[in-house]
N, C-alpha and C positions, 0 to 999 in steps of 0.2 A: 504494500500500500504506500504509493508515495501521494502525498501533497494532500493525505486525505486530515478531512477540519474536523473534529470532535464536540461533543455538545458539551458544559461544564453537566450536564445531566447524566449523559453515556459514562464520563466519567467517573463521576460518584457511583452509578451505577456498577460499574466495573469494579471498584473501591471493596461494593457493600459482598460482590461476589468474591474476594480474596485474588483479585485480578488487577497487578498494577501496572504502570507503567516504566521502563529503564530504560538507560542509554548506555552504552560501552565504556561511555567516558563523560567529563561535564563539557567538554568544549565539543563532541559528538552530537550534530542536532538530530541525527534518527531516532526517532524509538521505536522501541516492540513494548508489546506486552507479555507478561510473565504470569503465570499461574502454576505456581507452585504445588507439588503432590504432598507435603508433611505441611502440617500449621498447628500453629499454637496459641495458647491465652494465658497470659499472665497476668495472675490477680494482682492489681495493683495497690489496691488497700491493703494487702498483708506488709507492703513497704514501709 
């Protein structure tokens, strides 16, 4: 997918599914998206 525009909604959306978005590098302007196979939750009130 190149030059393709994303909605701030698709985004969240993506977000809320464990699906985000990276880039290779920070000066890299491509991205992919990642969806990861292990995930995890970290109770943060036990900090």
């Amino acid at each position: 997918m190149s030059n393709t525009h994303l909605t701030p909604e698709q985004i969240i959306r993506a977000y809320m599914l464990g699906i985000f978005p990276m880039s290779d590098s920070r000066k890299n302007k491509k991205i992919y998206f990642v969806d990861p196979d292990y995930r995890a939750i970290i109770p943060i009130s036990k900090f």
